[in-house]
C-alpha positions in Angstrom: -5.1 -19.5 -26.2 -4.3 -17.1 -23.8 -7.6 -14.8 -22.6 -6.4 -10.8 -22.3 -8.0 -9.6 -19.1 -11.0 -7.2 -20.3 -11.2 -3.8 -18.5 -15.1 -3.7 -18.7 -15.3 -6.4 -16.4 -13.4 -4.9 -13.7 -10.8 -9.0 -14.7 -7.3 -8.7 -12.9 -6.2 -12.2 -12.6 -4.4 -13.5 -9.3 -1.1 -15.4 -10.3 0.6 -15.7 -7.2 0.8 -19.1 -5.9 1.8 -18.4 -2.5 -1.2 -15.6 -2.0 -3.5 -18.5 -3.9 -2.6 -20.7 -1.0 -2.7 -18.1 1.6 -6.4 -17.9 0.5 -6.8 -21.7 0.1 -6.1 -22.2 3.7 -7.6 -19.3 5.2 -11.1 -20.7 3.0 -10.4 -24.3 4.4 -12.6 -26.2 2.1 -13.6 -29.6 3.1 -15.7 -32.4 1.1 -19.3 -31.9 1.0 -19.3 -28.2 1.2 -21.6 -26.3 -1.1 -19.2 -23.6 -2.5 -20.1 -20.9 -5.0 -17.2 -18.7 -6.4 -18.0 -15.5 -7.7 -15.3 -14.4 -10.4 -13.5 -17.3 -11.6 -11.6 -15.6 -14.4 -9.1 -18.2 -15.5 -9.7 -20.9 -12.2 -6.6 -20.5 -10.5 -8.5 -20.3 -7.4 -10.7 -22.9 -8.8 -8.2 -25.5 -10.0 -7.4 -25.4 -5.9 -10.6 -25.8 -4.3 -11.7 -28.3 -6.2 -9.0 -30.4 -4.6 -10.8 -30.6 -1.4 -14.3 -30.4 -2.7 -16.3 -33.2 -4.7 -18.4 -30.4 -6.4 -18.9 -26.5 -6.5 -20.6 -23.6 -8.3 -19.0 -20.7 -10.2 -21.2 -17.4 -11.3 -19.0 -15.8 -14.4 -20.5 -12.9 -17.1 -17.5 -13.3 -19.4 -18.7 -15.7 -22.2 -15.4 -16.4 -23.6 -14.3 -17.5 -19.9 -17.6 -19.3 -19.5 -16.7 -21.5 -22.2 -13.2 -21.8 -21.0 -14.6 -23.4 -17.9 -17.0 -26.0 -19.3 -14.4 -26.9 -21.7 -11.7 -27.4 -18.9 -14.5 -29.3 -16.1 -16.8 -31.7 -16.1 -20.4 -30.8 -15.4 -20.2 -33.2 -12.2 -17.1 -31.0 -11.2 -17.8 -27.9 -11.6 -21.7 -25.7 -12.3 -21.6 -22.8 -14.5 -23.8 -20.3 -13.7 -23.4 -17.7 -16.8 -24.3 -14.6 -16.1 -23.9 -11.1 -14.1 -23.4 -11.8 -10.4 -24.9 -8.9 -9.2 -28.7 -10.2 -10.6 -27.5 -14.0 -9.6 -30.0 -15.9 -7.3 -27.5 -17.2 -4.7 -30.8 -18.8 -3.4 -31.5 -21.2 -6.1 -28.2 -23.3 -5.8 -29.8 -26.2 -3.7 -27.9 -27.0 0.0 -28.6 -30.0 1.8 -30.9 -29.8 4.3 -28.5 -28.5 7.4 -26.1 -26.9 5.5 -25.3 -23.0 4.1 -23.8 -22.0 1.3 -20.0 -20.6 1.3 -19.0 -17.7 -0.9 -15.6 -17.1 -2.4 -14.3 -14.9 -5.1 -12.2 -12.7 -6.7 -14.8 -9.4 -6.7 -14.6 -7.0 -9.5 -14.2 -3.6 -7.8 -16.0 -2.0 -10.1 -18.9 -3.8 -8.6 -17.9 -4.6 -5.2 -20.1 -2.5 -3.3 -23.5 -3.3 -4.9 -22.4 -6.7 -5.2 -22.0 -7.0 -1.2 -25.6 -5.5 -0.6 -27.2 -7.9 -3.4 -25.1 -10.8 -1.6 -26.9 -9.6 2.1 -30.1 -10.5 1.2 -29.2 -14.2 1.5 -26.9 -14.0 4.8 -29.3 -16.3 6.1 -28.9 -19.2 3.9 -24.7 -17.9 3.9 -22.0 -20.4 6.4 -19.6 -17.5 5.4 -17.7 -15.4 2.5 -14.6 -15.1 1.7 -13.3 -12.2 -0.9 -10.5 -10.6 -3.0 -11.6 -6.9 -2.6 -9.3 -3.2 -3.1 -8.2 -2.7 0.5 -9.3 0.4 1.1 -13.0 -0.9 0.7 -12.3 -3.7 3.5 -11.1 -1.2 5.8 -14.5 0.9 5.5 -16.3 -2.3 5.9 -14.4 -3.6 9.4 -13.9 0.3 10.1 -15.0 1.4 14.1 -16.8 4.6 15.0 -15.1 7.1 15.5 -12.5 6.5 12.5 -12.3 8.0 9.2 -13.4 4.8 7.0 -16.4 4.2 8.6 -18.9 5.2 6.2 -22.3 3.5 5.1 -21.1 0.5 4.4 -19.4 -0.1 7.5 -23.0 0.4 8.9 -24.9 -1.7 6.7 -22.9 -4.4 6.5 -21.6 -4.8 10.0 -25.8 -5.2 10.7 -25.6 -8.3 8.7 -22.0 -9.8 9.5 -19.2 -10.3 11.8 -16.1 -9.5 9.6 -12.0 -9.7 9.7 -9.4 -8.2 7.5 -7.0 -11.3 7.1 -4.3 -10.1 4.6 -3.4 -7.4 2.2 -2.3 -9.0 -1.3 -0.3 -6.2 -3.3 -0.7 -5.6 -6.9 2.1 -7.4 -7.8 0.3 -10.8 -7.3 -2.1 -9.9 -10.2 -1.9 -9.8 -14.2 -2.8 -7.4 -15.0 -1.5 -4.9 -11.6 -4.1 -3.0 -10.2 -2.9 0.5 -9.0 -4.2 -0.3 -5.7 -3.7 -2.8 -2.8 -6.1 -5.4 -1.8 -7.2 -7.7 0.8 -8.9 -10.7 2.1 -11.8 -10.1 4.2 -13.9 -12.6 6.1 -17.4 -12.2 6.5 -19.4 -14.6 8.7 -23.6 -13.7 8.9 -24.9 -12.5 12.6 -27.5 -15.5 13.3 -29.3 -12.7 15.1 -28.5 -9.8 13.7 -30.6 -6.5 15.4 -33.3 -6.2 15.6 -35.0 -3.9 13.0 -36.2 -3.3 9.3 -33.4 -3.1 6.6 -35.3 -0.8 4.5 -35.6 1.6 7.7 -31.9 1.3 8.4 -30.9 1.7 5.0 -32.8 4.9 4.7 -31.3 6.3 7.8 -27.7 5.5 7.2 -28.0 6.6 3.3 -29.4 10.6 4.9 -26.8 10.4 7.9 -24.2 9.7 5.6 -25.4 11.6 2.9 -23.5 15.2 4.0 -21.2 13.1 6.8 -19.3 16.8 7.0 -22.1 17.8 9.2 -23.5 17.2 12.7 -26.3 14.0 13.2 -28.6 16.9 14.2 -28.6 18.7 10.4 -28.0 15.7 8.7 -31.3 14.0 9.2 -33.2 17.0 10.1 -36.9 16.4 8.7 -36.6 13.0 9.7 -35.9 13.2 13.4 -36.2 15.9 16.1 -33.4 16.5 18.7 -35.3 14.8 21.1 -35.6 11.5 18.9 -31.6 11.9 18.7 -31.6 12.3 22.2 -33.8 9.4 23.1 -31.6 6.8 20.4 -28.7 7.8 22.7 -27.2 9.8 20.0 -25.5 13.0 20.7 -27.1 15.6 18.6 -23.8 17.3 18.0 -21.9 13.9 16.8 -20.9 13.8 13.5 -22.4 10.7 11.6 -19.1 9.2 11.4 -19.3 8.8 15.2 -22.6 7.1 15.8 -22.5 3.3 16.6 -24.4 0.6 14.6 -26.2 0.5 18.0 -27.7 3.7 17.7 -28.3 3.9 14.0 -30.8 1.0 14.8 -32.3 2.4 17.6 -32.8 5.3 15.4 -34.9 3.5 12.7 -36.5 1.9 15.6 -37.7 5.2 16.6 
């Protein structure tokens, strides 16, 4: 029975074998790996990983494709993890002692933002991710200073990881066709990443990026004096667009 892709899940379904392998090889599974695909939607990506891995883990909220999968593997195959992937424990699927967990998927992008912040609370126990996400969101997360895209997120997330734009897959490899273009971005944790408290950083990213239209100075006035600026390295007449991950963090330092 053929499943219609359902809007409220954010499901557009890669078809295109040549992108699937593409994605296959730029993954590189290899046996006794601990995968975990986020997304599966109708295993296409799946059905191919599987060839090179005894075992691996899928998180999918669609209960009609949740049943589609247990139905289609065997439990010794294939784990599935029903439910919503942005309340998922990525912690609790067990690793070997020595290992990390890899991270695939398709990412709804209705989600994909909060999903990558949920998914950086384990980049300790991650080897590396691999995702599907609308292009213009991996060019704000691999964006440099200075440039347009880099936002927030580029902040945040370049704390955490060390990240490529591999490919852009038009919509024309997906049923349904998104309206936008996407692309496959590698993400591979910092085993040190800087120094400094997550919460802190968050908080001073979210207010310099909150009214990024203005200078550093009036954007986080109340929480920092010139001199503070100053003393981060920051020029107090930078836009927030323009201040390195460097300095953010020496700013929540402060």
């Amino acid at each position: 029975m053929k499943h219609v892709a359902r809007k409220r899940f954010g499901q557009n379904f890669l078809t295109d074998d040549h992108v699937l392998h593409n994605i296959i090889d730029a993954i590189a599974p290899r046996r006794g790996e601990v995968m975990v695909e986020i997304g599966p939607g109708l295993a296409a990506m799946t059905a191919l990983l599987l060839k090179s891995l005894d075992h691996m883990h899928v998180v999918e909220l669609d209960r009609d494709l949740v049943a589609r999968l247990e139905k289609t593997y065997p439990r010794e195959r294939l784990t599935v993890h029903a439910g919503d992937a942005l309340k998922f424990d990525f912690g609790s699927i067990p690793v070997p002692e020595g290992q990390k967990l890899r991270v695939v998927g398709n990412l709804p992008y209705n989600i994909s933002s909060p999903l990558l912040f949920h998914l950086a609370q384990y980049a300790q126990q991650v080897e590396d991710q691999h995702f599907m996400l609308q292009k213009e969101v991996v060019e704000r997360m691999v964006a440099e200073p200075g440039t347009k895209a880099y936002s927030r997120l580029s902040v945040m997330l370049q704390w955490r990881y060390d990240m490529e734009l591999l490919f852009v897959v038009p919509p024309t490899a997906f049923d349904p066709p998104p309206q936008v273009d996407s692309a496959i971005v590698r993400m591979i944790p910092h085993r040190q990443p800087l120094a400094v408290d997550g919460a802190r950083l968050e908080s001073v990213v979210q207010k310099a990026f909150s009214q990024r239209r203005k200078v550093i100075r009036n954007c986080v006035a109340g929480m920092f004096t010139e001199a503070q600026l100053i003393e981060a390295g920051i020029d107090p007449g930078a836009r927030p667009e323009a201040v390195s991950l460097e300095q953010y963090v020496a700013l929540a330092n402060l």
